[in-house]
C-alpha positions, -999 to 999 in steps of 0.1 A, spaced: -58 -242 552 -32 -214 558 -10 -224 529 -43 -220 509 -53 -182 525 -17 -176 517 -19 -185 482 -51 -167 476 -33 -135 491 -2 -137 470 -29 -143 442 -54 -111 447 -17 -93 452 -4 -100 420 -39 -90 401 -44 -61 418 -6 -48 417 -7 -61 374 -40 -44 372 -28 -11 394 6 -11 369 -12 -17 334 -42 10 347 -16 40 345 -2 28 312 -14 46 280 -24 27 249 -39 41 220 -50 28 181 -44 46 150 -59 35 119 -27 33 91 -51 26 58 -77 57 71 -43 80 74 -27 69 44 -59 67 21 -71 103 33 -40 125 39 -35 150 17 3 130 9 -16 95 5 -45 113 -19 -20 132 -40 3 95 -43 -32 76 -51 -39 108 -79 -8 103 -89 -6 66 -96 -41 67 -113 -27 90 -137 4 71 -149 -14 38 -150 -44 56 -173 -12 71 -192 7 40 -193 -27 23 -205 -36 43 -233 -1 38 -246 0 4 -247 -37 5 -259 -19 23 -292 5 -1 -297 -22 -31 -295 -41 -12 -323 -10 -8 -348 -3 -47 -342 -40 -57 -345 -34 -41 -381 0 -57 -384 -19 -87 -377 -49 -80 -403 -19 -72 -428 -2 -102 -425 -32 -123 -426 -46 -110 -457 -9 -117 -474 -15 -156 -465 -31 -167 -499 -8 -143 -520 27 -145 -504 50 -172 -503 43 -198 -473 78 -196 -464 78 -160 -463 44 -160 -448 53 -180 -416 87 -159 -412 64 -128 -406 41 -150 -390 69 -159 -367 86 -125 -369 50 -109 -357 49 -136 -325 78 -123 -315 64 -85 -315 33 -97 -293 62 -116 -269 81 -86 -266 51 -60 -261 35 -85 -234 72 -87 -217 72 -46 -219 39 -41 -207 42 -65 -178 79 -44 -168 63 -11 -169 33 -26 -146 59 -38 -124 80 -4 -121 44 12 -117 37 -12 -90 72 -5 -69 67 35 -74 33 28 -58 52 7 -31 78 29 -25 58 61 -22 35 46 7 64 33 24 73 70 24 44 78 43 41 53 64 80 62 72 64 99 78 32 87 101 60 66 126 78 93 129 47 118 136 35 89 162 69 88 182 68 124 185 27 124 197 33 93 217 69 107 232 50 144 237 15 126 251 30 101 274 15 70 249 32 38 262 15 19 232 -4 26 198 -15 -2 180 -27 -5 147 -64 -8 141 -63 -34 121 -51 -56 147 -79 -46 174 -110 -63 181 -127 -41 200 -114 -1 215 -129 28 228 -134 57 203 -118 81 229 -83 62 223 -80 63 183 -59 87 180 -68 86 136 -79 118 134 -54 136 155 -30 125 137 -40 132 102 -45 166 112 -3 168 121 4 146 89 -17 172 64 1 201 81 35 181 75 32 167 43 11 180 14 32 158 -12 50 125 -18 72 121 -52 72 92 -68 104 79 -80 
């Protein structure tokens, strides 16, 4: 019987003395997609990257028109040219689409990792603008909102920060 009071005293010890500990602890959420899709740096990369990609578009939406008419061309010459000739520019044109699909899917790549790279740039930016809130607000933890289940609005510290981050940064180049 008193190894079993003792237990149950070691036992309310320990989860009153974790509880005491974690209660002066200060952890706080921040929601990473809300600051980078609404900073003034994350709106002017998302402007930015909708402007190349409807650039990059309508160039390539060119070329498709001149090889549609290649294509017309060459198939209007089937009955009158040679057949030998015929599937040489036949073969000659497959190799145009090949190449313009190869092209096409480069440049979406390079758009892609511009896209990357920028928001790694501000996400680079926001750590640094939470270890200086956290270090100057005595945060021990911020956690990411995606991660949370459940939080009290009074610890998301979301708008706070995007307040810093638009006074920070206004701009991210893409490279």
């Amino acid at each position: 019987m008193k190894v079993l009071v003792l237990k149950l005293n070691v036992l309310l010890f320990i989860i009153l003395f974790s509880s005491i500990s974690l209660a002066n602890e200060k952890i706080v959420y921040v929601d990473m997609n809300f600051l980078i899709n609404n900073s003034k740096a994350g709106i002017s990369i998302n402007k930015k990257m909708e402007n190349l990609v409807n650039k990059n578009n309508q160039e390539y939406e060119k070329i498709e028109k001149k090889l549609l008419k290649e294509e017309e061309d060459i198939l209007k010459k089937k009955n009158v040219t040679d057949p030998q000739k015929f599937n040489e520019e036949v073969t000659n044109f497959r190799e145009k689409i090949k190449k313009f699909r190869v092209e096409r899917g480069n440049e979406i790549e390079k758009i892609k990792k511009k896209n990357i790279d920028a928001k790694n740039e501000l996400v680079k930016i926001i750590t640094k603008i939470l270890a200086e809130y956290s270090a100057k607000n005595e945060i021990s933890l911020v956690l990411n909102k995606d991660g949370i289940i459940l939080g009290k609005k009074n610890i998301d510290i979301s708008k706070k920060i995007l307040e810093i981050l638009n006074k920070e940064v206004k701009n991210i180049k893409l490279n």
